[in-house]
LUMMAR-12496 format. One line per field, with one value per residue (C-alpha): residue number from 1; residue in three letters; x, y, z. Coordinates in pm, whole numbers. Last residue first. Layout:
<recs>
i NUM_...
aa Ala_...
c1 X_...
c2 Y_...
c3 Z_...
</recs>
This chain:
<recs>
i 78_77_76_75_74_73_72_71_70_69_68_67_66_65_64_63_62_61_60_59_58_57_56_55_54_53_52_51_50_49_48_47_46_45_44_43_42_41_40_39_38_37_36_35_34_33_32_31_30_29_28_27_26_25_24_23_22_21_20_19_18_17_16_15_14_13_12_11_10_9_8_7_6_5_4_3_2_1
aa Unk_Unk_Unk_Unk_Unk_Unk_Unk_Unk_Unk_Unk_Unk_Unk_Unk_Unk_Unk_Unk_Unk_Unk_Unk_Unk_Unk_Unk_Unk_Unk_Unk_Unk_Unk_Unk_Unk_Unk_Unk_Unk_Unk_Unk_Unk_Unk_Unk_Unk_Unk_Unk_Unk_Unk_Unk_Unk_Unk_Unk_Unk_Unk_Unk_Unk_Unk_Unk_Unk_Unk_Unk_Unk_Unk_Unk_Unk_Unk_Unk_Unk_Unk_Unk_Unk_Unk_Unk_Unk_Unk_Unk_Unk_Unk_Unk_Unk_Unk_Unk_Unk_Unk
c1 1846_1627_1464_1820_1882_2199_2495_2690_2981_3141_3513_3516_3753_3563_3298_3049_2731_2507_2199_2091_1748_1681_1517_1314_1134_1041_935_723_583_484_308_73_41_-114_-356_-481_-611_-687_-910_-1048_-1231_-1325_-1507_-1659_-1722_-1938_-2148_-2228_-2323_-2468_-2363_-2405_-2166_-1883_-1629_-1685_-1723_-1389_-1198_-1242_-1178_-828_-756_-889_-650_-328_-412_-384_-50_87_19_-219_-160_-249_-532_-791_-1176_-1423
c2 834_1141_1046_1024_728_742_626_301_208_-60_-11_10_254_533_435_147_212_42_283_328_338_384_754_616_430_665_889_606_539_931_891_580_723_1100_848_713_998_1147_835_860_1248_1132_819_1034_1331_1075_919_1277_1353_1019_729_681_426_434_740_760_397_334_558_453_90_215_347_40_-195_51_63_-312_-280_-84_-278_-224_-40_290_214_303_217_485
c3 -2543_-2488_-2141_-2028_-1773_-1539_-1617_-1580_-1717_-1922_-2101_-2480_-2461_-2635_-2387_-2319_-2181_-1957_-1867_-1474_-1392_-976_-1070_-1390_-1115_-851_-1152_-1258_-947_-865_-1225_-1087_-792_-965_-1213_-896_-814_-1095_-1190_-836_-887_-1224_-1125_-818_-1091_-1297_-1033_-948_-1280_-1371_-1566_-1931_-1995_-2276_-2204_-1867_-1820_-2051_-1829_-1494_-1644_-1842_-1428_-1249_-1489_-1455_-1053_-1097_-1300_-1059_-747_-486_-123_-236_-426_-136_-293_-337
</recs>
């Protein structure tokens, strides 16, 4: 099994949706099959730590009742 720590997002993304589509597609065998399974939740656990690194550094722009600028931070239900 290959180490995704050091790749990107988007090519964890790509191994993940493949991961996926051979489980879902290919007939591959039971150990084959927990080894696939056993890295998609791997890298499936990086690729949600990154996004709650990320949604931690967003800040929204707002304006207030002023009209004055400021900056909060994001709100999953804006």
């Amino acid at each position: 099994m290959k180490e995704w720590k050091n790749e990107n997002f988007e090519l964890k993304l790509k191994r993940l949706e493949e991961i996926v589509s051979i489980l879902e597609n290919d007939e591959v065998s039971l150990d084959e099959s927990l080894k696939l399974f056993e890295e998609g939740v791997s890298i499936s656990k990086e690729l949600n730590d990154k996004l709650i690194e990320v949604k931690g550094k967003i800040e929204v722009i707002k304006k207030d009742a002023e009209g004055k600028i400021k900056l909060e931070d994001f709100d999953d239900e804006i």
